[in-house]
N, C-alpha and C positions, 0 to 999 in steps of 0.2 A: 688333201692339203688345200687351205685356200689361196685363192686367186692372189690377195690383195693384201702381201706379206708388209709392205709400208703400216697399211694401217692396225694390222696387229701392231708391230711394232709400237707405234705410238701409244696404244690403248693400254701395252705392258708398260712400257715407259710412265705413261699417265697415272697405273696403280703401283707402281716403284714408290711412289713416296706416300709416309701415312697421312698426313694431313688429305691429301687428295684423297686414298680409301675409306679415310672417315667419311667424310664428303658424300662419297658414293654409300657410303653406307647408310647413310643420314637418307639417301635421297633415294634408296631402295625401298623405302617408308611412305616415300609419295613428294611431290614436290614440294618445294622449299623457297622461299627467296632466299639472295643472296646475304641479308645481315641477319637471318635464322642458322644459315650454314655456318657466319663467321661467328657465331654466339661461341660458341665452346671451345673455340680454337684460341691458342694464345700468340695472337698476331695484328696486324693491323688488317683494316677492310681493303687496302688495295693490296695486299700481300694475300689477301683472301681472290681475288681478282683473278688475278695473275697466275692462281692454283685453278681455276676455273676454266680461264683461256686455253691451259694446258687440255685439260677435261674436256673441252669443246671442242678442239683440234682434234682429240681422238674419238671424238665420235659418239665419247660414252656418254655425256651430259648436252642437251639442248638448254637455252634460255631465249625467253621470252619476255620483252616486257612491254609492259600494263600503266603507263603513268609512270609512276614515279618508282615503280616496283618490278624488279626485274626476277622473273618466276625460272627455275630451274629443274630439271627434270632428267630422270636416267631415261637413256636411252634404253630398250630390253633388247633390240635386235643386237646393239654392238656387243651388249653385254653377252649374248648367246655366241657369237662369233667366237670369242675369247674361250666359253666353256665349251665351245666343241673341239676348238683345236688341240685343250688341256685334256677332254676327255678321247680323243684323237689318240694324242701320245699314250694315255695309260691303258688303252686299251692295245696298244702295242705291246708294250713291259710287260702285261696281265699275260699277252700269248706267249713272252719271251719266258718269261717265268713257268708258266705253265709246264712249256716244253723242258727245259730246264729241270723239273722235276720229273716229269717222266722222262728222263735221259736217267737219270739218277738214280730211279723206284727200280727201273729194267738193268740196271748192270747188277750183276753178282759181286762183282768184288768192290761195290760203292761203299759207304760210308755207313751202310748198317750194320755190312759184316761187322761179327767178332772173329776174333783167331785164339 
């Protein structure tokens, strides 16, 4: 389990919404500024902001700026944080399941008999 259950939290909170996972997905491509992320969204630039600060707070997106240009960037470690603990849980289920079927394969009177 990890340590630091807040900032999961937030980083799921942070991809709860699609405009923010486009974002992130945009920005899995390599970094972006911020009026290339709001190109394709249908909102305004400080609504574009505002889905960023969220993104920043959890960790997943850094930005940087350069003059007049503020450079954006995924994070990869937060991003990995997130797919260990999803691949955590499924390799839970994967054993819960597993077993579950050999519970099932081993009874005689299970659900292969016929009668």
């Amino acid at each position: 389990m990890l340590k630091n259950d807040a900032s999961l939290d937030r980083m799921f909170h942070a991809l709860a919404d699609a405009s923010r996972r486009q974002m992130v997905d945009r920005l899995s491509r390599g970094p972006a500024s911020v009026s290339e992320l709001a190109q394709p969204l249908a909102m305004s630039l400080p609504a574009v902001v505002q889905h960023l600060a969220v993104l920043e707070e959890s960790g997943l997106v850094r930005t940087e700026k350069v003059g007049r240009v503020r450079t954006c960037t995924l994070d990869s470690a937060a991003m990995s944080r997130a797919e260990q603990w999803l691949s955590d849980r499924r390799l839970g289920w994967e054993r819960r399941l597993d077993r579950l079927g050999s519970l099932l394969a081993a009874d005689p009177g299970g659900p292969e008999k016929k009668t």
